[in-house]
Every structure is written in C-alpha cells, then in structure tokens.
C-alpha positions as CSV (number, residue, x, y, z in Angstrom):
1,X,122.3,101.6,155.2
2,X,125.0,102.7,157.6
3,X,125.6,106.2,157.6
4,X,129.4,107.5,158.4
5,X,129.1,110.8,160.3
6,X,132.7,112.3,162.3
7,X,133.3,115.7,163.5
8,X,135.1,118.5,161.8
9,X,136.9,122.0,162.5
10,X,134.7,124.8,161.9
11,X,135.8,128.9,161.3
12,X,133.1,130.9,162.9
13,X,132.8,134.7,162.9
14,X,133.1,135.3,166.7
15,X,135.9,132.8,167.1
16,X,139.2,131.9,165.1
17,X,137.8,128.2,165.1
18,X,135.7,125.4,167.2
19,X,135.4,121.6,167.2
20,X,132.1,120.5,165.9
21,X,132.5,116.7,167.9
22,X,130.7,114.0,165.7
23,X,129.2,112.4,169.0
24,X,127.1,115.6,169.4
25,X,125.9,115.5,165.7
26,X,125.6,111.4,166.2
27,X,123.4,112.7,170.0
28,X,121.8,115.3,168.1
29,X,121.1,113.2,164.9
30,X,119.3,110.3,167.1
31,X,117.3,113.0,168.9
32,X,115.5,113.9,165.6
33,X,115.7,110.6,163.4
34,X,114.7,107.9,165.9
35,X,116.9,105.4,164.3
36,X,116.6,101.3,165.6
37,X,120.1,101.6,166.5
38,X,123.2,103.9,166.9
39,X,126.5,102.3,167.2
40,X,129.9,104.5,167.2
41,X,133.3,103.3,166.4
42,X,136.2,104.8,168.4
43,X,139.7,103.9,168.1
44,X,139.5,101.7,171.5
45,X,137.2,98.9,172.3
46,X,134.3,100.2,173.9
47,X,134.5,102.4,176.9
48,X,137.7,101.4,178.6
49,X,138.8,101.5,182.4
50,X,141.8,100.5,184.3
51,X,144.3,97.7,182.8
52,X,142.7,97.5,179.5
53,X,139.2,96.7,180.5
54,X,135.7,97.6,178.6
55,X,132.5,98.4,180.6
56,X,129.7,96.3,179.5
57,X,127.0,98.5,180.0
58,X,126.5,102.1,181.2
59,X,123.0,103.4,182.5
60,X,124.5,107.0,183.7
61,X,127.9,108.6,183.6
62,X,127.9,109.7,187.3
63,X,128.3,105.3,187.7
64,X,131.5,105.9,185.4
65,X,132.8,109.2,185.6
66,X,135.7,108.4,188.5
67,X,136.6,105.2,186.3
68,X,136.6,106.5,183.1
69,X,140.8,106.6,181.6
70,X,141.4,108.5,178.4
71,X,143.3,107.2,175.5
72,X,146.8,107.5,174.7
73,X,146.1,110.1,172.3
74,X,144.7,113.5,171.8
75,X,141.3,113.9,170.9
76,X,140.0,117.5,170.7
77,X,136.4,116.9,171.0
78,X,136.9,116.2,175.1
79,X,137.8,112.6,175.4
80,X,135.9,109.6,176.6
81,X,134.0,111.8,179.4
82,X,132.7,114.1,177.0
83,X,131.4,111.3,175.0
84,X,129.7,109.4,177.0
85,X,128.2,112.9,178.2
86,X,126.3,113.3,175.1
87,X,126.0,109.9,173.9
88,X,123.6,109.4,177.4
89,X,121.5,112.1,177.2
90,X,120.0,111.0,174.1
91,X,117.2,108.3,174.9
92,X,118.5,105.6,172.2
93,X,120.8,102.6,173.4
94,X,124.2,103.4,171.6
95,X,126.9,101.1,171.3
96,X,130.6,102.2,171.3
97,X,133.1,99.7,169.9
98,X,136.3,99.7,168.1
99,X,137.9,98.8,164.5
100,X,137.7,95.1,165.6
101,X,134.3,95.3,165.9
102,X,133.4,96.8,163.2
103,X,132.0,93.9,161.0
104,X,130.3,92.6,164.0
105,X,128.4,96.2,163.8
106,X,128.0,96.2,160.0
107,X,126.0,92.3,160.1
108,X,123.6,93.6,162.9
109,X,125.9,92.7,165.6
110,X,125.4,94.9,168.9
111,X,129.5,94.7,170.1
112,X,131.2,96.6,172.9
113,X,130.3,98.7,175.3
114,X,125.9,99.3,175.5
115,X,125.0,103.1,176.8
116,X,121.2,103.6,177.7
C-alpha cells in the first residue's frame, strides 16, 4: 500500500491561517514510521536545475542550494529549497519524481531524483 498524503491550509487561533506543507508531514511521517521507502511526486521531474535538467542524487542541500531553480508556478509551502530542506533531514532515502513517473513508483520503481 501506497499512502497519498499533501499539505493543507490550516485556521489557527493566534494566526488568520498557515500552510501545513505535506513534505514536512511526509519528513515527519518517515521520522516515526520507518517505512522501506518514501517517494514524492511533484509536478516536475525530480529536482530540477538549469535548462531543464534533474539532479540524480542529492547527499546535502548546501551541494544544491545555489543550483536549485523554482518552478514556473506558485507553490506556498516554500518551493524546491524548502523541500529538499526537510526531505534531508529525515534519515530515509526519498525519491522525488514527477506525473511521468508515477507508475514507475507504484511497481517498485525508484525514478527521479534520490535524496539521502
């Protein structure tokens, strides 16, 4: 089984509203469950850097940080930076891939871009 986590807009009492990003529930989820693998779809394949290409592999994101580019559109949970900020500090390989890869992830495949 594959479970489908995302992130969500939460009211809180001591703020009109916050983003609750679903790679810090996937980061803290992984912490606690010590699952055999942690894969997470984005809407661009793996972690991209200039002219279209994907990083293969990332060991820490002060190798990436200057090379990093954002997508075209807005995300509100902080972008590719802030994901690959939490996504590393959990011990577990992840892999981050996009809609193409998505049956590759759901047979066992390990596609896109690996984080340890």
């Amino acid at each position: 089984m594959s479970p489908v986590l995302y992130g969500d807009v939460i009211a809180r009492a001591d703020r009109d509203v916050t983003v609750l990003s679903g790679d810090d529930i996937v980061a803290s989820l992984a912490e606690r469950l010590d699952p055999t693998r942690v894969r997470v779809c984005c809407t661009v394949p793996g972690v991209p850097i200039a002219d279209g290409e994907v990083i293969d592999q990332i060991e820490s994101f002060d190798t990436v940080s200057d090379i990093l580019t954002e997508t075209d559109t807005t995300d509100v949970a902080g972008g590719m930076s802030k994901k690959m900020k939490s996504l590393l500090a959990v011990d577990e390989p992840f892999h981050v891939f996009g809609p193409d890869a998505l049956n590759d992830f759901l047979t066992g495949g390990s596609p896109e871009t690996r984080l340890e």
